[in-house]
C-alpha positions as CSV (number, residue, x, y, z in Angstrom):
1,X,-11.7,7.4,6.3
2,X,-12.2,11.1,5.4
3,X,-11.6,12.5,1.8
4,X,-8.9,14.5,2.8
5,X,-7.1,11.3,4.4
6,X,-7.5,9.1,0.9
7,X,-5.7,12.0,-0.6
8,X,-3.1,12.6,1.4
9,X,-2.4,9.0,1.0
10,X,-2.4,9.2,-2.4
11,X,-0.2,11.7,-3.0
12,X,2.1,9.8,-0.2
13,X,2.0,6.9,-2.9
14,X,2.3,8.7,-5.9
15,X,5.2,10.5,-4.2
16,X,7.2,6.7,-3.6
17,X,6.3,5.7,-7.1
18,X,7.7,9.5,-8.5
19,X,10.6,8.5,-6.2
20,X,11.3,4.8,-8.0
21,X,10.8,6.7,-11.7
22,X,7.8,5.1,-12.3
23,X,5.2,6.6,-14.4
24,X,2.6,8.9,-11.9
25,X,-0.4,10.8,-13.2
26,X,0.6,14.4,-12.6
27,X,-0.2,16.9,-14.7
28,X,-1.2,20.4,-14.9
29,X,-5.1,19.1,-14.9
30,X,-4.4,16.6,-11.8
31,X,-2.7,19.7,-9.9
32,X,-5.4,22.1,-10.3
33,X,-8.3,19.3,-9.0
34,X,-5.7,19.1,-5.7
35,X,-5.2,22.0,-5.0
36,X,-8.1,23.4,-5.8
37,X,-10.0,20.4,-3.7
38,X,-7.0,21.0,-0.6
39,X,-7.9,24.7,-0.6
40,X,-11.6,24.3,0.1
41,X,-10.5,21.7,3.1
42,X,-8.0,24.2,3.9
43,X,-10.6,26.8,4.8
44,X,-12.6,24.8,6.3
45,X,-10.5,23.9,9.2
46,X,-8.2,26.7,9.2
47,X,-10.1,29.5,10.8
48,X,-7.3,31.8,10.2
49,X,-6.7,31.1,6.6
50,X,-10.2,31.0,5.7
51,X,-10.7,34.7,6.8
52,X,-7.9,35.7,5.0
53,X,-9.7,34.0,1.6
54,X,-12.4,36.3,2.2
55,X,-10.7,39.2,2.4
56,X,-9.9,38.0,-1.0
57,X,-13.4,37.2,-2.1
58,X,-13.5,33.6,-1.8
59,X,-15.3,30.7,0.5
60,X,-17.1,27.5,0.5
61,X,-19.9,28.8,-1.9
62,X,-17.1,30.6,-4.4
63,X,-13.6,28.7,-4.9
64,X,-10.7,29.7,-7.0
65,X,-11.1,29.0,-10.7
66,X,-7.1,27.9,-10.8
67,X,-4.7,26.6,-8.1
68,X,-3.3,30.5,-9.8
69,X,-5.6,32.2,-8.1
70,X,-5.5,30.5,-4.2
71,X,-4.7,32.9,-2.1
72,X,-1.0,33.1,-0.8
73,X,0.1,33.3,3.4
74,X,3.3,35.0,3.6
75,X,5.9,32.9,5.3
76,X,6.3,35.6,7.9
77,X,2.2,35.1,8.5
78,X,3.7,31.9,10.4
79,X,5.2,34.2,13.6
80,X,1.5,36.0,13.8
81,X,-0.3,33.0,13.8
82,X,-1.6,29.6,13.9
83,X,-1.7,28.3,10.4
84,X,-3.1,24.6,11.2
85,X,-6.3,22.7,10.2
86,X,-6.0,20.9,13.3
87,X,-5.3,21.4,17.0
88,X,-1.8,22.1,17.2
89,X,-1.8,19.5,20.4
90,X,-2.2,16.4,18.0
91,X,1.1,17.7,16.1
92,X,3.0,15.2,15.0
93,X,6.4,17.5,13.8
94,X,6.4,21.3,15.0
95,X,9.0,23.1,13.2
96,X,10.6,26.7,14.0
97,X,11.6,29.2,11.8
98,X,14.6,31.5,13.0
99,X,13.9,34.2,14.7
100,X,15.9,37.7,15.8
101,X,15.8,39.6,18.5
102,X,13.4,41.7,17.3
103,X,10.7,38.9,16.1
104,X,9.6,35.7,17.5
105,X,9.9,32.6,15.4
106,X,7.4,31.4,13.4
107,X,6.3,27.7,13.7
108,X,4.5,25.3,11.4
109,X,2.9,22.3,12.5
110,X,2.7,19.1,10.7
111,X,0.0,16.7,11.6
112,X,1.2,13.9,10.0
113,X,5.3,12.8,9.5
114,X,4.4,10.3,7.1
115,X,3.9,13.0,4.3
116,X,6.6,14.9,5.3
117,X,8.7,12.2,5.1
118,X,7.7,10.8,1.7
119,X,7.8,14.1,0.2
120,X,11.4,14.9,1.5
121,X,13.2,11.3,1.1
122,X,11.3,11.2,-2.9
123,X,12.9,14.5,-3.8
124,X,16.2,13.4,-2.1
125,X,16.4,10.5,-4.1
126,X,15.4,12.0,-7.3
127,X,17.9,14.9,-7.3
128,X,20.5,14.0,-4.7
129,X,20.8,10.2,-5.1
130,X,19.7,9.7,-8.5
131,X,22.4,6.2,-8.9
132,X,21.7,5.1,-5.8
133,X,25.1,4.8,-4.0
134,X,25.5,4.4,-0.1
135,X,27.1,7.4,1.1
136,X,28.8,8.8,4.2
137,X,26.9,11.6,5.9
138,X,29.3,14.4,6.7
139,X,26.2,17.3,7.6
140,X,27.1,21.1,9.0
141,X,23.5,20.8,10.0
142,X,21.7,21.7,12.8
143,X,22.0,17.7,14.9
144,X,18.0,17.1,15.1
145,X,18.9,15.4,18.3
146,X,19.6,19.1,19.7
147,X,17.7,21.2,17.8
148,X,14.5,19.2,17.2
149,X,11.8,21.6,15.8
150,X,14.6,22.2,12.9
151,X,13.1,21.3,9.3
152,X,16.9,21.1,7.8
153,X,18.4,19.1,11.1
154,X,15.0,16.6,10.8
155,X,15.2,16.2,7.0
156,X,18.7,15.8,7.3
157,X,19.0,13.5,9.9
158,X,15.8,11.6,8.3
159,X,17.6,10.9,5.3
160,X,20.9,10.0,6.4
161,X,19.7,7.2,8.7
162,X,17.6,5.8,5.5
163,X,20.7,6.5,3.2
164,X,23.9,6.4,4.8
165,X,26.3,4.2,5.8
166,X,25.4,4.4,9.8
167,X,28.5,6.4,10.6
168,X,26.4,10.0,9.7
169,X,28.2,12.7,11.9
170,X,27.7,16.5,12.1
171,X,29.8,19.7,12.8
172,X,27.6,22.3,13.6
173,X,26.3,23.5,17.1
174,X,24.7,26.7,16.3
175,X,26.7,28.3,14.9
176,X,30.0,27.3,15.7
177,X,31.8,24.6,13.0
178,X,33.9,21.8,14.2
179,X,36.1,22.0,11.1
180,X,39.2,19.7,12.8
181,X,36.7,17.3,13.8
182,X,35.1,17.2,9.6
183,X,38.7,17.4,8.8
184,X,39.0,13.6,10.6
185,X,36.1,12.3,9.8
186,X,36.5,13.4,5.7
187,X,40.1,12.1,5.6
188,X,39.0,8.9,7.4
189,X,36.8,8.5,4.6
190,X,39.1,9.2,2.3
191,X,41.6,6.5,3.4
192,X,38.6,4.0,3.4
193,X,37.1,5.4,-0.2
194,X,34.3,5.5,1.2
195,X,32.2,8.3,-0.8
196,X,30.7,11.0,1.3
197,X,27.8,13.7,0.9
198,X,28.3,16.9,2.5
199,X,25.8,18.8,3.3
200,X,25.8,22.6,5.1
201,X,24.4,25.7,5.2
202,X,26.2,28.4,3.0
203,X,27.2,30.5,6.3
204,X,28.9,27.2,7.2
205,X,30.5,25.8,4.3
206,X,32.3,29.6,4.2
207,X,33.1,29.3,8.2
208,X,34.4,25.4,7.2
209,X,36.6,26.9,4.1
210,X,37.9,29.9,6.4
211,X,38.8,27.6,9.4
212,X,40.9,24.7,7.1
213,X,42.9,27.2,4.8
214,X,44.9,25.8,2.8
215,X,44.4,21.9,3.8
216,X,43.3,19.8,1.0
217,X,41.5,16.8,0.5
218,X,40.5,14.2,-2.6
219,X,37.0,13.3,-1.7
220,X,36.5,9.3,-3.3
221,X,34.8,8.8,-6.3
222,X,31.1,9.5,-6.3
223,X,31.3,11.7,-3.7
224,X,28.7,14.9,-3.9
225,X,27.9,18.3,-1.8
226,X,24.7,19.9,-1.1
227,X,24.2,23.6,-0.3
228,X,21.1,24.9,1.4
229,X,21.4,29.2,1.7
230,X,21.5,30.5,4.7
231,X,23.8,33.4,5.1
232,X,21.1,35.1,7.1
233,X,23.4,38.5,7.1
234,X,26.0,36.7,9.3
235,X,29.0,37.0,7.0
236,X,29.9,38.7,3.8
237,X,27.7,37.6,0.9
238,X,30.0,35.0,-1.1
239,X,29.3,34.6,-5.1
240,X,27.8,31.3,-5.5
241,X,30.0,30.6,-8.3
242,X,33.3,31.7,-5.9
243,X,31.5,29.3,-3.1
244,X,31.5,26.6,-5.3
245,X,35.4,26.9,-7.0
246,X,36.6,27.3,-3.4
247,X,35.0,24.2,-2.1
248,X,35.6,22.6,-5.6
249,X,39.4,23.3,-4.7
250,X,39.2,22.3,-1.0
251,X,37.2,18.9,-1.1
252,X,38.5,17.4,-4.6
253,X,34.5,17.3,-5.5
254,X,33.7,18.7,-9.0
255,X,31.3,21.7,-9.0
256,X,28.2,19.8,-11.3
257,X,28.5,17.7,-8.1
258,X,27.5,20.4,-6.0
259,X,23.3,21.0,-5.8
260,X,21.8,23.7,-4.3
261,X,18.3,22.8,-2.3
262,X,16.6,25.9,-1.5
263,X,13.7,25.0,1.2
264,X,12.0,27.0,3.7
265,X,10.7,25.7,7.1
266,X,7.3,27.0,5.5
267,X,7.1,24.3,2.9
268,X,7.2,20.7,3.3
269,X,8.8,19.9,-0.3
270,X,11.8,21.5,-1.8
271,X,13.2,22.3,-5.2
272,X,16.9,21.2,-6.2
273,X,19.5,22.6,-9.2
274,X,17.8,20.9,-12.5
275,X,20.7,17.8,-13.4
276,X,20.7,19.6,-16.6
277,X,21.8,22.9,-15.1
278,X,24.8,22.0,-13.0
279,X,27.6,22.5,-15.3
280,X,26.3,26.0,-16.3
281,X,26.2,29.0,-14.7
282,X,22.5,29.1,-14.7
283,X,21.4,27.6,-12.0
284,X,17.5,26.0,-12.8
285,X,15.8,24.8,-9.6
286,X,12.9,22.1,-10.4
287,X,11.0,20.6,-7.9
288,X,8.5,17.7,-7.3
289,X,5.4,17.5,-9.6
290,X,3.2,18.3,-6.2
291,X,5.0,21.2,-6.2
292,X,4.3,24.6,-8.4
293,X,6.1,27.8,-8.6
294,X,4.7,31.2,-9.7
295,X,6.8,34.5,-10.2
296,X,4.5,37.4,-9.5
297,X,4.9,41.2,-9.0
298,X,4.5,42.9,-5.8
299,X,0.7,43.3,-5.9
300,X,-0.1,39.4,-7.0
301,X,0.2,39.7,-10.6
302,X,1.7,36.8,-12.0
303,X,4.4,37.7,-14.3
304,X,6.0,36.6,-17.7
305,X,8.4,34.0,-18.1
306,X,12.3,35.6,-18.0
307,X,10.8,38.8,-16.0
308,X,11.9,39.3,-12.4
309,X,9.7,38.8,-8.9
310,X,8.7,37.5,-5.8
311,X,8.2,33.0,-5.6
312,X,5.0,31.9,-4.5
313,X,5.0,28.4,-3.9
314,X,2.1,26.0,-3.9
315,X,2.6,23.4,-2.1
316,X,0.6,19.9,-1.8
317,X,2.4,18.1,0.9
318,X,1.3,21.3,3.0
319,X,-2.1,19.8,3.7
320,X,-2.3,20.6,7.6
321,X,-1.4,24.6,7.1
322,X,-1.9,26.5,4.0
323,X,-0.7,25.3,0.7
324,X,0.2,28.3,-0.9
325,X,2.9,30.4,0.5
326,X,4.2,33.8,-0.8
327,X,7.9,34.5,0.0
328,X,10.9,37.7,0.0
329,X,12.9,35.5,-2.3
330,X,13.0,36.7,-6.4
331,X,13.4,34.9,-9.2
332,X,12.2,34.3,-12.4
333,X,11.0,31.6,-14.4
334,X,11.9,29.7,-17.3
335,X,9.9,26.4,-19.2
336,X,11.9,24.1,-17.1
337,X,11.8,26.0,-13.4
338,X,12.6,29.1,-12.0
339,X,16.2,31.2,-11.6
340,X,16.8,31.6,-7.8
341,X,18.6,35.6,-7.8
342,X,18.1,35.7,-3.9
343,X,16.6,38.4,-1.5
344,X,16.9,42.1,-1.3
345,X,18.5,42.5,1.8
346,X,17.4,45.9,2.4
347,X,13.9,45.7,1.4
348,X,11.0,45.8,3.9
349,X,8.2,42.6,3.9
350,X,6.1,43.5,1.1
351,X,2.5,43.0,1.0
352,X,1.9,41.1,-1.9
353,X,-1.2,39.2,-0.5
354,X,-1.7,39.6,3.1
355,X,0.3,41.8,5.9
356,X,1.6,39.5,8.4
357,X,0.1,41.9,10.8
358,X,-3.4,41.4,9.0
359,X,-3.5,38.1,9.5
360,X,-2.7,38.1,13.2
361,X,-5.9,40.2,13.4
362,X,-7.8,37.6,11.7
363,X,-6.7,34.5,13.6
364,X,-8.7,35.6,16.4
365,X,-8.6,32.9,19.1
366,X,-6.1,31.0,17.1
């Protein structure tokens, strides 16, 4: 068995125990070893990436000093090339990003569900699930039996067949909501008390509020919501705070009980609201200890704590692409996490690390 296999199966391990609360070995000194040991296989067997790394002065014979200083794709490199350290035929999960008319989706391939899966269902558990209770699956979801190279349909649909109650139904078809047919299915619940987790994009959750009006309902006890972005530009921006009061109001669900996820098709972990955030108005997203954060300005510099920027996200479960990813999203971080503010919607990709266009030059063959 190759290195990189006993790894990956030992952060797939340390991921269940993290999941159970038991006591896992991950600190700042175990993160740097990873990464910094997933980086050189990284470049290795990712023709693309590895050209990119020397652009920024680093190879097999001279390797970061800190997981800091790997060098960061853009998530838009993903629509200009092949970011895999394997043959993209072997994939086990292939997974689109959306695209516009005027760009092509970008896809990341995952060679191996098994570490997709653990990362996903630990983090679920941990921040979504925390007392264990069996819960109803109402999702405004893509259906991952429709829209199968969607990360938010698969994890989704992934984690309501291992937690659920078996009766998990969704209410999205691209973009149409099927808000009489939630309506059913949340009252049935309700006259069963059976609690439910709703899950939805925020584009749908506003569609869902806009299309019931004035109907109310009193979700059971234990019930909970979780909010994934998503407006894309499709409807007038909504306040998260005035999101969260309206479907407060509409569901009978309390707003600490509604959690924010903020993942990206890029990444194969994703952060959630801190617990100890939810009843403020600051929102702190924290993630899994295999997965770090850094604010940084819009040449690379990493930036101080409270001070405004772009995320880059390193990412460990992203061992069969590139682990660190720079994104349009700013934020800023505290000792706990980072503040999610959002995207500027007017601004153009920056070029923080890499040009997506760069990179499509580099890939060559791939």
């Amino acid at each position: 068995m190759s290195q990189g296999r006993v790894r990956e199966d030992a952060l797939i391990a340390l991921a269940q125990a993290w999941a159970r609360n038991e006591p896992v070995v991950a600190d700042d000194k175990w993160f740097d070893s990873e990464a910094l040991a997933l980086f050189a296989e990284q470049i290795a067997t990712n023709a693309p990436y590895a050209r990119f790394a020397a652009t920024h002065g680093y190879d097999a014979a001279r390797l970061p000093l800190s997981w800091r200083d790997i060098p960061a794709a853009p998530s838009s490199a993903f629509k200009n090339a092949v970011l895999a350290t394997f043959d993209p035929v072997a994939t086990e999960l292939e997974f689109h990003t959306s695209g516009t008319t005027h760009e092509h989706a970008g896809r990341h391939f995952v060679q191996r569900a098994t570490l997709y899966d653990a990362s996903l269902l630990a983090s679920f558990d941990r921040f979504m699930l925390a007392d264990r209770p069996k819960l109803r699956f109402l999702n405004l979801v893509p259906n991952p039996r429709f829209k199968k190279h969607s990360s938010l349909g698969y994890m989704m649909g992934h984690v309501s067949v291992l937690r659920g109650d078996g009766k998990t139904e969704y209410f999205l078809d691209d973009d149409r909501v099927d808000a009489e047919g939630f309506a059913r299915a949340l009252q049935a619940a309700c006259d069963e008390a059976q609690p439910v987790l709703i899950a939805g994009t925020a584009f749908a959750f506003v569609a869902l509020l806009e299309a019931l009006g004035a109907r109310r309902f009193a979700a059971p006890s234990g019930s909970r919501m979780m909010e994934t972005g998503g407006f894309k530009g499709r409807v007038k921006a909504v306040e998260r705070g005035e999101l969260y009061a309206r479907l407060s109001a509409a569901f009978g669900i309390a707003p600490a009980s509604i959690v924010a996820e903020y993942g990206m098709t890029e990444l194969l972990s994703q952060f959630y609201d801190s617990p100890e955030s939810r009843s403020t108005e600051l929102r702190v997203k924290v993630g899994p200890p295999w997965l770090r954060t850094l604010v940084v300005a819009a040449g690379g510099r990493e930036v101080a704590r409270g001070e405004t920027g772009y995320l880059r996200h390193v990412d460990l479960a992203n061992r069969s692409s590139a682990l660190a990813i720079d994104t349009e999203d700013r934020g800023f971080a505290l000792d706990d996490g980072f503040v999610l503010i959002g995207r500027d919607a007017d601004a153009p990709p920056r070029g923080c690390s890499l040009d997506a266009e760069d990179l499509a030059a580099l890939s060559v063959a791939n």
